[in-house]
C-alpha positions in Angstrom: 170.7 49.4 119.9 168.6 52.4 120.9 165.6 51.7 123.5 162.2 52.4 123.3 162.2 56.2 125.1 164.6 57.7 122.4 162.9 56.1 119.5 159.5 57.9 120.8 161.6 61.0 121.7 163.3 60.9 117.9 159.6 60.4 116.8 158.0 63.4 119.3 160.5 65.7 117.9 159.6 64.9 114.4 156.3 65.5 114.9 153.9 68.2 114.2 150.9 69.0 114.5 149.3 67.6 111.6 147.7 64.1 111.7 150.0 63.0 108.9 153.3 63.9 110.3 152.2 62.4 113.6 151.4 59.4 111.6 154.7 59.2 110.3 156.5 59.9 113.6 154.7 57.4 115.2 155.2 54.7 112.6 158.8 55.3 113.3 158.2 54.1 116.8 156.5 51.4 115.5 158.8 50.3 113.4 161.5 50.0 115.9 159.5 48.6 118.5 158.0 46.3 116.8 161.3 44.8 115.1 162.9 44.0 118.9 160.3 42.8 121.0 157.1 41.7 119.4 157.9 39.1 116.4 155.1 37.6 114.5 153.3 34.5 116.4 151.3 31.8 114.3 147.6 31.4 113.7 146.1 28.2 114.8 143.9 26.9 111.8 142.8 30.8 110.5 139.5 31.7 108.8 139.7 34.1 106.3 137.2 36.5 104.6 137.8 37.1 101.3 137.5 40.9 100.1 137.6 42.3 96.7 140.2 45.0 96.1 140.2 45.6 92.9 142.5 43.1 90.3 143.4 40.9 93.6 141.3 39.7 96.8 142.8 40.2 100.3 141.8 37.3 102.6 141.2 38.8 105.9 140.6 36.9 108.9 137.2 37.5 110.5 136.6 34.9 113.6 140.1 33.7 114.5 142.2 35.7 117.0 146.0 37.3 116.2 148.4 37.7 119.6 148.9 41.1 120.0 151.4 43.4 121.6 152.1 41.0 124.9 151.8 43.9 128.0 153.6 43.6 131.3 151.6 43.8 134.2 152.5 46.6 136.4 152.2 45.1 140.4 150.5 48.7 141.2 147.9 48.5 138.3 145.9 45.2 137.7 144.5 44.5 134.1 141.0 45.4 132.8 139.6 47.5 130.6 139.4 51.0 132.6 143.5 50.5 132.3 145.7 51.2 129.3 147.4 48.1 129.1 150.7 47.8 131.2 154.1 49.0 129.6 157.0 47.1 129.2 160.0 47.7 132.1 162.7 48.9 129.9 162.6 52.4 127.8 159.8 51.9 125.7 157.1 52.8 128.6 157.4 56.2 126.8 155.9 54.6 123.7 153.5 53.2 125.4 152.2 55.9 127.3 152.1 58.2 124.2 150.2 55.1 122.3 147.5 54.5 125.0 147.2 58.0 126.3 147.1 59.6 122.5 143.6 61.8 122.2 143.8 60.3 118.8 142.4 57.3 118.0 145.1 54.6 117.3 144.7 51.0 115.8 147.9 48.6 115.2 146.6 45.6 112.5 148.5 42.8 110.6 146.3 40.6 107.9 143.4 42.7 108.5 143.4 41.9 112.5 144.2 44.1 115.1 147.0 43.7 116.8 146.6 46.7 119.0 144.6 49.5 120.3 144.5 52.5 122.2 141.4 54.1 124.5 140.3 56.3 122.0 140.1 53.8 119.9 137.9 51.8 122.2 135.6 54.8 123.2 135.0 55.2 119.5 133.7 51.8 119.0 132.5 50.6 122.7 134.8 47.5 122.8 137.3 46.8 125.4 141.3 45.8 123.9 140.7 42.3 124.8 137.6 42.2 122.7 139.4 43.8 119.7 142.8 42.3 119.7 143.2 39.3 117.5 139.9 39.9 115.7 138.8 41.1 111.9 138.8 45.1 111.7 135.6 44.7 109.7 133.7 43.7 112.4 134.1 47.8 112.9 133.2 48.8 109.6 129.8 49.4 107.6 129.6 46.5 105.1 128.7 49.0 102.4 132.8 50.2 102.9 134.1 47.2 103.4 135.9 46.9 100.4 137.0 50.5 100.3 138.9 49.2 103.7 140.2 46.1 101.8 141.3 47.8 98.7 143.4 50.5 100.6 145.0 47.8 103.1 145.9 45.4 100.0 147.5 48.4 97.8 149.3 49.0 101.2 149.1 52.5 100.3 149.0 55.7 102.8 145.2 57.0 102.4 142.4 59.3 104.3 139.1 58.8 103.3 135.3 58.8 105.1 133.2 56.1 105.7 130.8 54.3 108.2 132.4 52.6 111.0 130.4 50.5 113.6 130.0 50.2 117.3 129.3 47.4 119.3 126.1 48.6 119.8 125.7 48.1 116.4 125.1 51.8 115.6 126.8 53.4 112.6 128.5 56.0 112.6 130.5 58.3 110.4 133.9 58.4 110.6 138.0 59.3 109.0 140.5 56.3 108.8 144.0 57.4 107.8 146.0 55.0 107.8 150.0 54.2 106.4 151.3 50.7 106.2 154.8 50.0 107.9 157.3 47.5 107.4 159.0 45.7 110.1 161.3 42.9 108.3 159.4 40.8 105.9 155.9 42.1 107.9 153.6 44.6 107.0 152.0 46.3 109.6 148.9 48.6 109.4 148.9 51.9 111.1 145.4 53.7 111.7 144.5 57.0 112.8 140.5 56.8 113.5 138.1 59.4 114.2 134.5 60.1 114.7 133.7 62.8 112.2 129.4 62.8 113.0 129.8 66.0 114.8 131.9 67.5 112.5 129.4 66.1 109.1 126.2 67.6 111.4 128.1 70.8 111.4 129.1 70.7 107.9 125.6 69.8 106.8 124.5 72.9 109.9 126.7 75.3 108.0 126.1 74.2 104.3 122.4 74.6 105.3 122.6 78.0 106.7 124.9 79.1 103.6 122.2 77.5 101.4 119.2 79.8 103.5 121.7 82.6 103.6 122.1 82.3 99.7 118.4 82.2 99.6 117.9 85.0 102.0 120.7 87.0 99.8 119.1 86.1 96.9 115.2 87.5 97.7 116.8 90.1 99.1 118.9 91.0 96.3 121.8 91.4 98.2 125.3 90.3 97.1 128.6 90.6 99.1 131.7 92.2 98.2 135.7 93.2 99.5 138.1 95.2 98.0 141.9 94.9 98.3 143.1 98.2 98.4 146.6 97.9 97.5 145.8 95.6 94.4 142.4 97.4 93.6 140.4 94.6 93.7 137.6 93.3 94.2 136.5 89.9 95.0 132.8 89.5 94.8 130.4 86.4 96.3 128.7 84.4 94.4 125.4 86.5 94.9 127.5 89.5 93.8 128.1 88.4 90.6 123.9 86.8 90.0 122.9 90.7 91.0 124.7 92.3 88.2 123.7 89.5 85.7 127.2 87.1 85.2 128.7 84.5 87.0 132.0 82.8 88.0 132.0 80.8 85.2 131.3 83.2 82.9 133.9 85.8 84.7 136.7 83.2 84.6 136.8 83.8 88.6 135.8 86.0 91.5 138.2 88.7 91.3 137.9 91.8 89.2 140.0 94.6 89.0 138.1 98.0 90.3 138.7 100.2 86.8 137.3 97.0 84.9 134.3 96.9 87.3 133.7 100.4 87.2 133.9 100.3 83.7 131.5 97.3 82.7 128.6 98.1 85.7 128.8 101.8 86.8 127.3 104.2 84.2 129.8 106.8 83.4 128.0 109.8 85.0 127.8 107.4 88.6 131.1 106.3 88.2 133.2 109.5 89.4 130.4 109.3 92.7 131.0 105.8 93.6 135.3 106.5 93.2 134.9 109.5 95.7 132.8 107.6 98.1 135.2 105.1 98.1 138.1 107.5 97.9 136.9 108.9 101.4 136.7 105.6 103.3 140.2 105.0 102.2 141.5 108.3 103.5 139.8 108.6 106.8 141.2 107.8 109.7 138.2 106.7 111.4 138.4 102.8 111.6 134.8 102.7 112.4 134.0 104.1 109.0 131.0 103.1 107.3 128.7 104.4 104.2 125.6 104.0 102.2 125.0 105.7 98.8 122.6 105.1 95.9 124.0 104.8 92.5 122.0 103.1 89.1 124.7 100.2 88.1 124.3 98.3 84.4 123.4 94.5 84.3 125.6 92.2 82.4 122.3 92.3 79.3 122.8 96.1 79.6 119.7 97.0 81.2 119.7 99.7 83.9 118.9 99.0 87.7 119.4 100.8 91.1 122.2 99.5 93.8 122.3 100.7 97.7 125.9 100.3 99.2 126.2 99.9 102.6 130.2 98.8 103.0 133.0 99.7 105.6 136.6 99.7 105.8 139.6 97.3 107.1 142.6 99.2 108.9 145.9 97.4 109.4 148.2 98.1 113.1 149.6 100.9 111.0 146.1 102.6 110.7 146.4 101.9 106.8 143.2 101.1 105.0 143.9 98.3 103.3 140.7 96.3 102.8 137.2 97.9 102.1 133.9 95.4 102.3 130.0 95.7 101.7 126.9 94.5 100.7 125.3 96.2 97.6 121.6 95.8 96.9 119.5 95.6 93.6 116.4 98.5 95.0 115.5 98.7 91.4 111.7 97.4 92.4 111.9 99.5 95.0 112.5 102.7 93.1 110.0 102.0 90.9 107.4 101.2 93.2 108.0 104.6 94.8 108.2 106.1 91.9 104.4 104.6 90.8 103.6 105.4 94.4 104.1 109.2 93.7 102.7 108.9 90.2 99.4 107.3 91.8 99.3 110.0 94.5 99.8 112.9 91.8 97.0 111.2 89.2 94.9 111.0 92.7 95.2 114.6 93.6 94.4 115.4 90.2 91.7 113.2 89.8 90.3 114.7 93.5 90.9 118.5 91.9 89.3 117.8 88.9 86.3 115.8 90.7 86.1 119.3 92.8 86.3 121.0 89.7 83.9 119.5 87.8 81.0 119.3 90.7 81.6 122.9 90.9 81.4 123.5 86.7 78.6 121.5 87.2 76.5 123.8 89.4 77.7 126.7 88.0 76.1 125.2 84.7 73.2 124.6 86.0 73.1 128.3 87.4 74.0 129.7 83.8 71.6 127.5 81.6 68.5 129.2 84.0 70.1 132.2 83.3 71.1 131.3 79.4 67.4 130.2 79.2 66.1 134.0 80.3 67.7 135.5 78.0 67.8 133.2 75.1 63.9 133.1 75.3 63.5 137.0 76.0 65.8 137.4 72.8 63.2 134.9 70.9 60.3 136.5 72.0 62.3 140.0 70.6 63.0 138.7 67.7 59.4 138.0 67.2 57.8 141.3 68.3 60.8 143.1 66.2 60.4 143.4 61.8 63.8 142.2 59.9 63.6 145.5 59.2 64.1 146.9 62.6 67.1 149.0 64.0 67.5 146.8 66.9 67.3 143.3 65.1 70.5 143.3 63.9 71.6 143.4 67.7 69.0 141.0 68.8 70.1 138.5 66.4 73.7 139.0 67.4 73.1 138.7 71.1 71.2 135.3 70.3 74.6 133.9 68.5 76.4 134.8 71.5 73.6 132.9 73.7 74.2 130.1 71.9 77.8 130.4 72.0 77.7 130.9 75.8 75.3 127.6 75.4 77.8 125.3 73.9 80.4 126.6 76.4 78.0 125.2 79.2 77.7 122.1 77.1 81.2 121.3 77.4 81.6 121.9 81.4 78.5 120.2 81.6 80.3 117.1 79.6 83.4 117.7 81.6 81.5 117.3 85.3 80.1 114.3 83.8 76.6 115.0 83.9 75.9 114.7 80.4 75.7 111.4 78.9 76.3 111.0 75.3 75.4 107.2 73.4 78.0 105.0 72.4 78.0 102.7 70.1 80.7 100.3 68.6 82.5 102.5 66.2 86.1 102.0 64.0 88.3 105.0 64.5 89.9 105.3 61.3 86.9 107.0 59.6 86.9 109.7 62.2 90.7 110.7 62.1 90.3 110.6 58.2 87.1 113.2 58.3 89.6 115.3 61.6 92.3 115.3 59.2 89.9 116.2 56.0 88.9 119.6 58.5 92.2 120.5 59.6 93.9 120.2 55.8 91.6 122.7 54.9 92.7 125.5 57.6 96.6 124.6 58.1 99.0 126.9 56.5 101.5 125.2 54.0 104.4 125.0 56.6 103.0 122.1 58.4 103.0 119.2 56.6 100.3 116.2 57.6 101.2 112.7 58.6 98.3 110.0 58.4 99.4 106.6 59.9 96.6 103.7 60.2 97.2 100.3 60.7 94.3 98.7 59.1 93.8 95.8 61.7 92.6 98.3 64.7 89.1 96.8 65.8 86.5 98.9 66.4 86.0 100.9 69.9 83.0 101.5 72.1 82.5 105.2 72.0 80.9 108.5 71.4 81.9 109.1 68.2 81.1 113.1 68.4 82.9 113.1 71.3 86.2 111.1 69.8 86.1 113.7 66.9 86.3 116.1 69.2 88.7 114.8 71.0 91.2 114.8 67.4 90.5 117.5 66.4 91.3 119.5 69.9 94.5 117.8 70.1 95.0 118.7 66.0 94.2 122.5 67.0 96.5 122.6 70.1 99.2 120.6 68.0 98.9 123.3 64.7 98.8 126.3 67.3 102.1 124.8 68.8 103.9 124.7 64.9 102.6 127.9 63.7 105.6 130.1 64.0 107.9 127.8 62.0 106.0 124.8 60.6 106.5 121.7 61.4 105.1 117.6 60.8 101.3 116.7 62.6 101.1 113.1 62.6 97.9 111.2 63.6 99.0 107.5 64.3 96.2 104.8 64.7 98.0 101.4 66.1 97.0 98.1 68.0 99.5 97.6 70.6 100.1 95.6 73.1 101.3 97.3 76.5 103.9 96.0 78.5 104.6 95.8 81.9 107.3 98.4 81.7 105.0 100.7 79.9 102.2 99.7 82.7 104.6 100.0 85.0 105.5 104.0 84.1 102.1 104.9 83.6 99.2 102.6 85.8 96.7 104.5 84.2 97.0 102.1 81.5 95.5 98.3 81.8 96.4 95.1 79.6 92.8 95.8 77.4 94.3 99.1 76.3 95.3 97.4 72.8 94.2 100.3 70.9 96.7 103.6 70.6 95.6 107.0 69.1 98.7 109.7 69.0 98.8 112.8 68.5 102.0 114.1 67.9 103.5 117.7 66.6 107.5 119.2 65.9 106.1 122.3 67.8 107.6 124.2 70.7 107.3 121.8 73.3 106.2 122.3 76.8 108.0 122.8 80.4 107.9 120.0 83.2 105.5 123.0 84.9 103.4 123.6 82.0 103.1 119.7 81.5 102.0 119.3 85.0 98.5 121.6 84.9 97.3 120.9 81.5 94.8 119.5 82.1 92.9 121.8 84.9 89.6 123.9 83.3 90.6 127.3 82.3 94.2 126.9 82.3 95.8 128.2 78.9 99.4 129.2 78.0 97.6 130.8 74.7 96.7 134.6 74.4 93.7 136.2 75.3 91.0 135.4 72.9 92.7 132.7 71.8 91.6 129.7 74.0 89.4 129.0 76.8 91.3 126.5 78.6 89.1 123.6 78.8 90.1 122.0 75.4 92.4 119.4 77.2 90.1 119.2 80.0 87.7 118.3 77.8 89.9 115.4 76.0 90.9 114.2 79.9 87.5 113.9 80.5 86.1 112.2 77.7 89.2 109.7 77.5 88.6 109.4 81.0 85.2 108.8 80.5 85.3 106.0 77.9 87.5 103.9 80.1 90.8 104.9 78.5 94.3 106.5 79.5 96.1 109.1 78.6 99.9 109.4 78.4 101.7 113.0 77.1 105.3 113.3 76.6 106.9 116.8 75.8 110.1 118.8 76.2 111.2 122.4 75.2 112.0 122.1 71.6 111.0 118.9 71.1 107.3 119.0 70.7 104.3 117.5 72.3 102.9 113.3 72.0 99.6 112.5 73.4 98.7 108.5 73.3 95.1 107.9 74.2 94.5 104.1 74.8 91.3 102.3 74.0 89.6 99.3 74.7 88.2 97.5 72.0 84.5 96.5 71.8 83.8 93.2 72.7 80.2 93.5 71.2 78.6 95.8 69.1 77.0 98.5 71.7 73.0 98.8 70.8 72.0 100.9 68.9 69.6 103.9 70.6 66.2 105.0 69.0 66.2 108.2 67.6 64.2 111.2 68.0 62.3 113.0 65.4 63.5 116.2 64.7 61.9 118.6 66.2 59.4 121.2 63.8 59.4 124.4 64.0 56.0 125.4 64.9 55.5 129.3 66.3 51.4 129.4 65.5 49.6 129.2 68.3 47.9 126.0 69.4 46.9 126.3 73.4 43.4 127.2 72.6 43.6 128.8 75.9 44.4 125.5 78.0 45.7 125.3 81.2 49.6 123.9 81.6 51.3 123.9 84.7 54.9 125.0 84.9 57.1 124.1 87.6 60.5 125.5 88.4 62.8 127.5 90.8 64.3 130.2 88.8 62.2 133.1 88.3 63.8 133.8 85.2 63.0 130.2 83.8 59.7 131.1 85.2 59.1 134.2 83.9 60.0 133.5 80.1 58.6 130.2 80.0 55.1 131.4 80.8 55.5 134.1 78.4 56.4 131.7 75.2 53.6 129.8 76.5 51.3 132.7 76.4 52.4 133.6 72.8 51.8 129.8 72.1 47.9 130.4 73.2 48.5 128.4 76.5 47.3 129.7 79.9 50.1 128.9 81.9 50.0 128.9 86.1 53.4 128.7 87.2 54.7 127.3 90.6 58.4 127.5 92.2 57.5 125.0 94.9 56.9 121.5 93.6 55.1 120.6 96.8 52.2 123.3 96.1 52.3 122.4 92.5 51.4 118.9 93.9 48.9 120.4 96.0 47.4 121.9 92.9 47.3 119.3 90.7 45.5 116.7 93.4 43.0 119.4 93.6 42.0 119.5 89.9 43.9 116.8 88.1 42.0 117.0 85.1 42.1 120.3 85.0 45.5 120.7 83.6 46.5 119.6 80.0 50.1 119.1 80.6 53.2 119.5 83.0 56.9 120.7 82.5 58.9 120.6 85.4 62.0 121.1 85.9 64.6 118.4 87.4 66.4 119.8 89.4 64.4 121.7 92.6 64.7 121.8 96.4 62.4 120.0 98.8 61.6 117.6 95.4 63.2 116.8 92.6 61.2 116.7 88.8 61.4 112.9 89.5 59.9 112.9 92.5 57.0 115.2 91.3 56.7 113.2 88.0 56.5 110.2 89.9 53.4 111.6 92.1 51.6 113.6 89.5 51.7 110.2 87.3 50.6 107.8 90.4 47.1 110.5 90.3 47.2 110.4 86.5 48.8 107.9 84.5 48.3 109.5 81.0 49.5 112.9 82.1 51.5 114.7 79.5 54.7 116.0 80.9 58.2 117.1 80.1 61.2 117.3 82.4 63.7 120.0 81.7 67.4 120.5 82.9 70.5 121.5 81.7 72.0 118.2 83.5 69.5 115.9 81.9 71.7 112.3 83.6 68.5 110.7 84.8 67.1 108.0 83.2 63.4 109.6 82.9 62.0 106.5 80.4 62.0 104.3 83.6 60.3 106.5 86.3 57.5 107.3 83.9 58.7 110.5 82.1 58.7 109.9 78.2 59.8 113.8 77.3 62.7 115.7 78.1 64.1 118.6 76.7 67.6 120.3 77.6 67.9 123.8 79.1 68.4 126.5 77.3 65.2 125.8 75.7 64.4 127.6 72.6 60.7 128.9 71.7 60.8 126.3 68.8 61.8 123.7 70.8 59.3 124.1 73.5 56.6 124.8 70.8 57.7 121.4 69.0 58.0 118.9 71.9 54.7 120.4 73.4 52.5 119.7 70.0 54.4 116.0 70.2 53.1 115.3 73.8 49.8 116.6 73.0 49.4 115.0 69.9 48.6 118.1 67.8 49.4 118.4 64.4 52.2 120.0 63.0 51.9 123.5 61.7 
């Protein structure tokens, strides 16, 4: 018979690595051993725990002690616990010292008692051999596993499993039993590999946590993880991967995909020859530091469009092959489209700054031209008065008075565009104003362009200046039938209540969730450039012939959208006509309605009777006419271009004038500040404030009359018989 030293040599050569083939070798030790020298020895009067396992119970003893393994004493090593325990004299000392000496774990048990262990065994649970031997193996386990323990030692079966084993200290702790039973004769032995696992769950809970706060980190940063197999062509993606371009693994049937199916499904076709040549580069350089980032828009699984940034690199073998490429793509779709509004935002701000310059300049260059408009409409009055019908020059005179006006309404609307005119509102329905706009432009379109009226019947009514809106249609209808002239076309006129999305808000900021109501305008015509598009909206810009605009239509329409709290989109390409969308808000109550004025009476006859009425204003032209009409009116007028010594005048003699108009606008005071003054000295004083840029509320400093420069003879005569209460003529 064999001795111990070449059954553990047999066994050591058997053995791998791997716990359970050194499980197996070992039980072959075991087994051999155990048959020669240690036969079984009798319990004296056993307890036993019973355990459930199952169909059967295991009765395990718990207090009464088994013999184990006898050890021989070594003379040079006496007993105790900082000793393995002594080997036997013959050969199997090498079993021994592989047992004791193992850096795994070992336990030797018989009926649910141990019969042996090794110092691992005792570091794990604290106890010395002598404490262990002889006694129940569940006075190391957790009671919750306890009957796992039971069930696997009574089904004698070969099993690795977790659970919580206990040390003397009475901690608990997590551990890995694998354990085999052996057979030596009619016993049945248990062999047990034990092992602390706590550091190794506290790094697997450390690692599934950072994977967990890396998914997360991943996932806000919409990053997803990739490789490429270069020889197969394909990719295996992560988990994150596969959320970024809207699928899954289960839905995917896996992680792999092969590149042309990839390419195919997520790259839009005009990307996809990009991305392969990008990729087609990192494969053929030679450099194995290679790396890359490109841009490229990728489809979601729902088909909607986004933006990915690839950063990846490449994998070279000893050969200097590529054969693996890897990276991390990223969804910058939020990105792009917040840069996108960013640009948007700085354009509509530069454009809101140049038309803000604009419009403070139109502004005093109005002012300027109605002085100068109110020369020479009043000279041309006052012409017209001293000339018969029947005279040469009339006919000239007359004319020259139409083009005043004209030039009057011009200064009108670059008045209205610098916002310094202010026009009522009231809560007013569209519908009936793109119906009488349509009615107008029927009448003057030629028979190739058709008309399209579309109204939804449910649009609420809108806060506005409903001169203004008219104007607004019907400058877009004129632009629109100008563009379709050459070869006809359809003019559509589309009232809606819409609700705008994010996307749409997203495009275009200008527009706000209260924009529910949409007015289009939208011609077939010719269609403008990206350039064109760009400056439409600047005062006197025209792509239209001489003669045959002025330029400030759509400045006019910008304005007054602009000005009623609205927004404006157009859409146009060459050949594919022109779409403006103004948004509205609707009313939320109806807007108050504002007294009117009388109309004013004409009234030329003279009705001064040779009182005195002061006349204040800047412009010697203003000056100069206005106290002529007055003169023809029978008023003596005194006229002052500095309100200061007009103020000096009047505290003089306060009585001594019968009425004041002043203009508003004047340096060292302004017509408020003088009306303010000249009413503290007299509180019924008649007077009228003039301007062309008439935005001051006069009611609530005092002023109760206004009239808008360029005056007319009429007008002056009327408003001055109202403030001095004369009859009309």
């Amino acid at each position: 018979m064999p001795g111990i030293g070449e059954v553990i040599e047999g066994a050591m050569q058997q053995a791998p690595h791997s716990g359970r083939q050194s499980m197996k070798a070992i039980n072959h030790g075991f087994l051999r051993l155990t048959r020669r020298k240690f036969p079984p020895r009798r319990l004296a009067s056993p307890a036993f725990a019973e355990v459930a396992t199952g169909d059967n119970s295991l009765k395990i003893p718990v207090n009464d002690r088994l013999v184990g393994l006898a050890p021989m004493t070594p003379p040079d090593h006496p007993p105790g616990p900082a000793h393995p325990p002594p080997a036997p004299a013959d050969g199997d000392a090498l079993y021994f010292a592989a047992f004791h000496a193992s850096l795994e774990a070992l336990a030797l048990s018989e009926n649910g008692l141990f019969v042996d262990v090794n110092e691992a065994a005792q570091r794990i649970f604290g106890f010395t051999r002598e404490e262990l031997v002889g006694t129940s193996l569940m006075r190391c386990v957790a009671p919750e596993h306890q009957a796992l323990v039971a069930a696997n030692i009574g089904a004698r079966r070969e099993a690795v499993y977790e659970l919580r084993l206990l040390h003397k200290n009475g901690r608990e702790f997590d551990g890995e039993i694998q354990g085999k039973t052996i057979y030596v004769g009619a016993r049945a032995l248990r062999l047990t590999i034990l092992r602390d696992v706590t550091e190794r769950r506290q790094s697997a809970a450390s690692l599934q946590d950072s994977q967990a706060k890396l998914g997360l980190a991943l996932g806000l940063a919409r990053l997803g993880q990739w490789e490429m197999d270069v020889g197969t062509g394909t990719f295996t993606f992560g988990d994150d991967f596969l959320r970024l371009i809207g699928t899954s693994v289960e839905r995917e049937g896996g992680r792999q995909m092969s590149a042309a199916d990839y390419a195919r499904r997520f790259i839009p076709p005009d990307e996809a020859a990009l991305v392969a040549q990008e990729i087609g580069k990192a494969i053929a350089t030679a450099d194995p530091n290679f790396t890359r980032q490109l841009e490229h828009q990728f489809i979601r699984a729902d088909g909607s469009l986004g933006v990915m940034l690839v950063r990846f690199a490449i994998v070279k073998d000893a050969t200097g092959r590529t054969v693996r490429t890897y990276g991390v793509n990223q969804d910058i779709t939020e990105q792009k489209v917040a840069e996108q509004q960013r640009v948007r935002l700085g354009e509509q701000l530069q454009q809101a700054q140049k038309m803000e310059a604009l419009g403070t300049l139109a502004g005093g260059i109005a002012h300027d031209f109605n002085n100068i408009l109110t020369g020479i409409l009043g000279h041309l009055q006052l012409a017209t008065m001293d000339l018969p019908p029947s005279h040469p020059a009339r006919a000239g005179v007359d004319e020259a008075a139409k083009a005043g006006r004209r030039a009057r309404d011009l200064v009108a609307r670059i008045l209205a565009f610098s916002r310094h005119s202010q026009h009522e509102r009231k809560s007013a329905a569209l519908a009936p104003i793109v119906d009488e706009v349509l009615h107008l432009l029927r009448a003057s379109l030629p028979a190739t362009i058709r008309l399209n009226r579309v109204v939804a019947p449910d649009c609420p009514p809108v806060l506005c200046d409903t001169a203004q809106i008219h104007q607004v249609i019907m400058n877009l209808g004129t632009n629109a039938a100008h563009a379709m002239r050459a070869h006809g076309g359809v003019l559509t006129v589309e009232l809606m209540r819409v609700t705008p999305n994010s996307a749409l808000r997203r495009r275009h900021p200008q527009i706000n969730p209260t924009h529910t109501i949409r007015l289009t305008v939208r011609d077939t015509g010719t269609g403008m450039e990206e350039a064109v598009l760009k400056r439409i909206f600047e005062p006197f810009y025209t792509t239209k012939a001489t003669g045959e605009g002025s330029g400030l239509g759509l400045t006019m329409v910008y304005s007054i959208v602009e000005d009623h709290l609205g927004a404006i989109v157009v859409e146009s390409a060459p050949g594919e006509g022109t779409s403006f969308d103004l948004y509205f808000s609707p009313a939320q109550v109806p807007a108050a309605t504002a007294a009117t004025t009388p109309p004013l009476t004409p009234a030329r006859s003279p009705f001064g009777r040779g009182r005195v009425l002061m006349l204040v204003d800047d412009d010697e032209d203003v000056r100069a006419v206005g106290a002529t009409i007055l003169q023809r009116l029978d008023f003596r007028p005194e006229a002052f271009a500095n309100p200061a010594a007009a103020l000096a005048a009047f505290r003089d003699e306060p009585d001594r004038f019968c009425a004041v108009i002043s203009d508003l606008t004047m340096p060292i005071m302004s017509g408020v500040e003088l009306a303010r003054e000249l009413l503290a000295l007299r509180p019924a004083l008649p007077l009228i404030l003039t301007s062309g840029n008439l935005n001051t509320d006069a009611a609530s400093h005092g002023v109760q009359y206004t009239i808008r420069k360029p005056f007319e003879l009429d007008e002056l005569a009327s408003m001055l018989r109202r403030v001095l209460h004369e009859p009309a003529a």
